[in-house]
C-alpha positions in Angstrom: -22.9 15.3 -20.1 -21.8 12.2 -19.0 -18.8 10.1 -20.5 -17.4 7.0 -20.1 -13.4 5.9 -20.6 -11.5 3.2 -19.3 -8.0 3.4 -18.0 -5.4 0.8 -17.5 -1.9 1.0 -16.4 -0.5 -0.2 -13.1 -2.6 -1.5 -10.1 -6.3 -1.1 -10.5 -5.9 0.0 -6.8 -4.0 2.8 -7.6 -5.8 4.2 -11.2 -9.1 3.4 -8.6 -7.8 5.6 -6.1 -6.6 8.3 -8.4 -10.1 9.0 -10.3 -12.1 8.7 -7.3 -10.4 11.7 -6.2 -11.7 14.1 -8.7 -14.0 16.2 -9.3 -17.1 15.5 -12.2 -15.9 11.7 -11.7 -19.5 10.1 -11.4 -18.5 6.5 -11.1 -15.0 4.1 -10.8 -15.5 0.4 -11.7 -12.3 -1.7 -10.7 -11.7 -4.9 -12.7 -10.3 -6.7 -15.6 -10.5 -5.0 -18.9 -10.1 -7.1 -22.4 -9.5 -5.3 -25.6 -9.2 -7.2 -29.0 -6.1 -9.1 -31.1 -2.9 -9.9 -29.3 -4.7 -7.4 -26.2 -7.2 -10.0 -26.0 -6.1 -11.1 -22.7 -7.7 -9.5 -19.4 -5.5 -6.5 -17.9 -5.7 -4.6 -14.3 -7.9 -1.2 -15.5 -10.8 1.1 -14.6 -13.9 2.1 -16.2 -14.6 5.8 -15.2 -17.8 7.6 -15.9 -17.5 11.3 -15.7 -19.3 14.8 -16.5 -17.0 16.5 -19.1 -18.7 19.7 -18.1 -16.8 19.3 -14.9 -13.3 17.6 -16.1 -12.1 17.1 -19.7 -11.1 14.6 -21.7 -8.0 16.0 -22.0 -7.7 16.2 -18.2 -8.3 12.8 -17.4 -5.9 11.6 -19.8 -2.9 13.8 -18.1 -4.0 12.4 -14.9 -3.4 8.8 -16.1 -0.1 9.2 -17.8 1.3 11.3 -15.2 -0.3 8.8 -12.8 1.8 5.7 -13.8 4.7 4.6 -16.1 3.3 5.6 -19.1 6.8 5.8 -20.8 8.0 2.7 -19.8 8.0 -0.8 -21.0 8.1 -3.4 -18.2 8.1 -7.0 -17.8 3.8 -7.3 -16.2 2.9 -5.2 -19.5 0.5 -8.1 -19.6 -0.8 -7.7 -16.1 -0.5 -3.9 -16.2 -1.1 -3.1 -19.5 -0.5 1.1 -20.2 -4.0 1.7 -22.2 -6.8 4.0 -22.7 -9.7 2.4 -24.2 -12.6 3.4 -26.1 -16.0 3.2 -26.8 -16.3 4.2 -30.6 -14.7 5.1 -33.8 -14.9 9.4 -32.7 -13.5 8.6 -29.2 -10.6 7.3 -30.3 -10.3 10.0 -32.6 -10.4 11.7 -30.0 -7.7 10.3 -27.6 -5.2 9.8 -30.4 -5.3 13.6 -30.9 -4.9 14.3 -27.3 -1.7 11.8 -27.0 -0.2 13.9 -29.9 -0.5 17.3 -28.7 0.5 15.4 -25.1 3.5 13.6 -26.0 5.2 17.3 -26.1 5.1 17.8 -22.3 7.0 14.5 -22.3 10.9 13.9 -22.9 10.1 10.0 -23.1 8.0 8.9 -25.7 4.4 7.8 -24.4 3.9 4.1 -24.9 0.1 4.1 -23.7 -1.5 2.3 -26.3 -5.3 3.3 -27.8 -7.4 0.3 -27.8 -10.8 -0.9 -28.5 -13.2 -1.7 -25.2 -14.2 -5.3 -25.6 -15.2 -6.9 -21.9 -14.8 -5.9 -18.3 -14.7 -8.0 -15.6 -15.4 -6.4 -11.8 -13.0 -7.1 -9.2 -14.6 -8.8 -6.7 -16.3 -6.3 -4.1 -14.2 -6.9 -1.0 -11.3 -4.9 -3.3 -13.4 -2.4 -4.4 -12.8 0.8 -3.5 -9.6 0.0 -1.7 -7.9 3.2 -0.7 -10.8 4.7 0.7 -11.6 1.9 2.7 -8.0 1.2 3.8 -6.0 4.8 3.6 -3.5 3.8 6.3 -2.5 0.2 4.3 1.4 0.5 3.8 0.3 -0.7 0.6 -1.4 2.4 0.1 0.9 4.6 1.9 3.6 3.7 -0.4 1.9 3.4 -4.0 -1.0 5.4 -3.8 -0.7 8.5 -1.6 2.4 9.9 -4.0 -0.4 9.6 -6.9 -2.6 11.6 -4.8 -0.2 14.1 -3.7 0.7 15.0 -7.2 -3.0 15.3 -7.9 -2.9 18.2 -5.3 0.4 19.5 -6.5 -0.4 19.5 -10.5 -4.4 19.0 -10.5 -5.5 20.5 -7.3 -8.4 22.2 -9.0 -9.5 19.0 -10.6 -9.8 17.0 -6.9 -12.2 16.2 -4.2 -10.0 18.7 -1.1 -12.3 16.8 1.4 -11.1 13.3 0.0 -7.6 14.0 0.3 -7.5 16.4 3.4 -5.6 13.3 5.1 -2.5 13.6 3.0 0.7 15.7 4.6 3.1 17.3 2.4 
């Protein structure tokens, strides 16, 4: 069965990078997303497509706020806003439930917020799919290989081993 969710927290290049490398992950779109009321403005995210008979829900969600500084409040909140939006009324149901039962693994309180999908810009395609088409970036060496890693180290059954065969420990 495939789902969609969309993910925003810190670099689009990063949260790209980090679903690509799973498993049941169908598709990553990398852009802009928009969301309603004072989150009406365009934030770095990801759209992801995936088969939940493959990864969960529940999963993905983990993956994102363990991913980025989901307990923290920061000055690009704007830019980088910490989100997970949805695509109807049950889905957010849905996520809100998940946060709850998640926010006990966490000593800081989870300030991802649950918001309604509204627009999506792409990112234009010469950024698309940035890691794997520039691994060796310091860029990506320094913000997006630690994501990957602790895919491997907390998630390894969840990932793509031949995507991230590259990565020493």
């Amino acid at each position: 069965m495939i789902c969609k969710i969309a993910f925003g927290g810190g670099c689009h290049w990063c949260t790209e990078a980090v679903f690509q490398s799973l498993i049941g992950v169908e598709n990553v779109a990398q852009g802009w997303i928009q969301s309603t009321e004072e989150n009406d403005t365009f934030s770095e995210a990801v759209i992801v497509q995936f088969d939940a008979t493959l990864i969960p829900l529940k999963v993905l969600i983990e993956i994102h706020l363990r991913t980025h500084k989901s307990t923290v409040q920061h000055s690009m909140r704007t830019k980088y806003r910490s989100a997970i939006y949805y695509f109807d009324s049950i889905q957010k149901e849905t996520i809100e439930e998940i946060l709850t039962n998640l926010q006990k693994s966490f000593t800081k309180k989870i300030i991802t917020q649950v918001l309604p999908f509204n627009g999506f810009k792409p990112s234009r395609e010469a950024i698309t799919n940035y890691y794997y088409s520039n691994p060796s970036k310091p860029f990506c060496e320094q913000f997006i290989n630690p994501k990957l890693k602790l895919l491997l180290t907390k998630f390894s059954q969840f990932t793509v081993k031949e995507k991230l065969d590259h990565l020493d420990f």
